[in-house]
N, C-alpha and C positions, 0 to 999 in steps of 0.2 A: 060595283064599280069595275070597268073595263081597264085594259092596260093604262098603265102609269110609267112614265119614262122618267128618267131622274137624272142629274147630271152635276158637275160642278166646276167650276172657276174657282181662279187660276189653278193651273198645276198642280199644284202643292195641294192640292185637297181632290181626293178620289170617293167616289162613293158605288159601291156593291152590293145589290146587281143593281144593273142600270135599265132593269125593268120589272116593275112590278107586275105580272100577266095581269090578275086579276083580284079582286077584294070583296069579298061578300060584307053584306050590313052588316055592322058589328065586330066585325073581324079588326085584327092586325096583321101587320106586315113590319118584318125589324130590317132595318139597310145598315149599312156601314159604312161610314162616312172616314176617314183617315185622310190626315194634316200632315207631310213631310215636309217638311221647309228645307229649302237647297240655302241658306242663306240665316244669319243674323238679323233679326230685326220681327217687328209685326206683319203678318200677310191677314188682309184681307181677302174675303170670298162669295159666292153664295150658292147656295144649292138650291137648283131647279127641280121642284117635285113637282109634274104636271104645269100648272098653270099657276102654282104656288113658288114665293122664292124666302127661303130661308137663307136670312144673313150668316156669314160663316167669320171668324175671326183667330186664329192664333197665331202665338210669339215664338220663333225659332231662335235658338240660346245655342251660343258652342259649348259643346263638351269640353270637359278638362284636356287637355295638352300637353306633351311631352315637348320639350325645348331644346335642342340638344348644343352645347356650346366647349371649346375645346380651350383646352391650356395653352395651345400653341398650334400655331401655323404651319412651320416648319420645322426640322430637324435638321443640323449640321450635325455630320460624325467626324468633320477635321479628314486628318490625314490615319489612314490607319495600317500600318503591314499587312502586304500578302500574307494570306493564311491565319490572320489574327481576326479577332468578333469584338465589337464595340456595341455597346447596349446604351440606349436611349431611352424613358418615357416621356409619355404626355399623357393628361388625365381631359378623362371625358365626362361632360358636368350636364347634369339636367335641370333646366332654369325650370322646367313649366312643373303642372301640376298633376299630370300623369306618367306612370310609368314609360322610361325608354326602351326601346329594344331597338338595339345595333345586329339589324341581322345580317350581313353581310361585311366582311374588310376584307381587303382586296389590294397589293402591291402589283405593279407593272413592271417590276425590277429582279432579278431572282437572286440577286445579291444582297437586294434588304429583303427579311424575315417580322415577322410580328407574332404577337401573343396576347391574349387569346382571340379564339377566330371569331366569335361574337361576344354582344354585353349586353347583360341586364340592369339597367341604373332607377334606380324609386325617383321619384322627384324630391327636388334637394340634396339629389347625392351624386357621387361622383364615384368613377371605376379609370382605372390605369391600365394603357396597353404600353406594352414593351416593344421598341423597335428594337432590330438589331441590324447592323453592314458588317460583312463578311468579304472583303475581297479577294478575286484570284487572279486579278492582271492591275497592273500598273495603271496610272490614268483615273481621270474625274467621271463620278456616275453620278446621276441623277434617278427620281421617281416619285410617283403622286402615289400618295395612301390615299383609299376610299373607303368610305364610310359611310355604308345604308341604312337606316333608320324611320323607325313609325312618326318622326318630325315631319308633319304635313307642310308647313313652311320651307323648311330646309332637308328636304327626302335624303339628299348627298351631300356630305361635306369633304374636304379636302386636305393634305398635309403634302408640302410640299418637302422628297430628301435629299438629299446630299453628301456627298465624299468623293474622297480619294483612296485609291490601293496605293502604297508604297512599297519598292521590295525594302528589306533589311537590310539594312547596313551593319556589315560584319567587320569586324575592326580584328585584324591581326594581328596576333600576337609578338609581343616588343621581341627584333632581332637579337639574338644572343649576342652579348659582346665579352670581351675580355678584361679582367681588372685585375691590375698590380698591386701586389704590398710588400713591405720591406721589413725585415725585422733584423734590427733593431731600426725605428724609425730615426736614429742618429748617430755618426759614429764621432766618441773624442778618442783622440788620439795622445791625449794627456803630453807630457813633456819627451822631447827625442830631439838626441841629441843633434850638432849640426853633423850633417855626410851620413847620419845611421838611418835602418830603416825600421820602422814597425810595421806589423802587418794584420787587420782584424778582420774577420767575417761579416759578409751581410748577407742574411736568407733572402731570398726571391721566391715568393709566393703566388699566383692565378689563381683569384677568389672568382672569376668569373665563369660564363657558362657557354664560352669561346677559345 
């Protein structure tokens, strides 16, 4: 038997080599036929060998799935002092059925911080990242957290953040003042006569810090 060409329909199904040189009586020849399915569902095919058509048929199935879904959307950090660090978390939940990996987080802000720089979540479980805002000037900041992931649905998701720096309000210390005391706190002067004099003591005291 002289050359044999072979070939196959649709896409999803290749077969190798796509030429048989030649075939003595009795012989074999092995090819390789392979089915990728770009897609869910049944693909039909067939493979042309020669003048021969061999029906082709299989069901492409998605794999298991990571899902990746968050506790929250955003982060307010309020108002926080210059020079002071307020911490935040939100936890990151894996709905599907495979393994998540967060490989990548990423802030656009250098004022908020996060922790840790990637996650490993099983499905069914969930892991926590810590934000933090740190301000050094007065005034409202803003910034998007991101977050890269093996979720073929959702590659990136988002957190939106927010605050304020405050300076400190220093509260000065109460002005010293001056306090009076008298001792005795009353004076009797018991009975005297009319035109005579008595005459008694009264101490003068400054308990204060003036």
């Amino acid at each position: 038997l002289g050359e044999v060409k072979l070939s196959a329909t649709p896409a999803a199904f290749t077969v190798a080599p796509a030429v048989v040189a030649s075939l003595a009586a009795g012989a074999t020849a092995t090819v390789n036929v392979k089915f990728t399915p770009a897609s869910a569902g049944v693909v039909t095919g067939t493979l042309t060998v020669g003048e021969l058509s061999v029906p082709l048929r299989g069901v492409g199935v998605l794999a298991p799935q990571p899902a990746i879904d968050l506790s929250l959307r955003s982060l307010d950090f309020g108002e926080v002092a210059l020079s002071q660090r307020k911490e935040l978390s939100l936890s990151v939940r894996n709905r599907g059925a495979a393994p998540l990996q967060v490989t990548t987080i990423a802030v656009n802000n250098a004022l908020f911080s996060f922790r840790p720089a990637t996650l490993s979540v099983p499905a069914g479980a969930e892991r926590e990242i810590t934000v933090a805002f740190a301000p050094t000037q007065a005034g409202a900041q803003t910034a998007t957290l991101r977050l890269a992931s093996n979720d073929r649905a959702n590659p990136e998701v988002v957190v939106a953040l927010r605050g304020a720096g405050v300076a400190a309000v220093v509260t000065p210390p109460p002005a010293a003042e001056a306090r009076i005391e008298v001792n005795p706190t009353s004076l009797d002067f018991g009975s005297v006569g009319v035109g005579g004099t008595k005459d008694l003591t009264l101490a003068l005291r400054n308990t204060g810090k003036a």
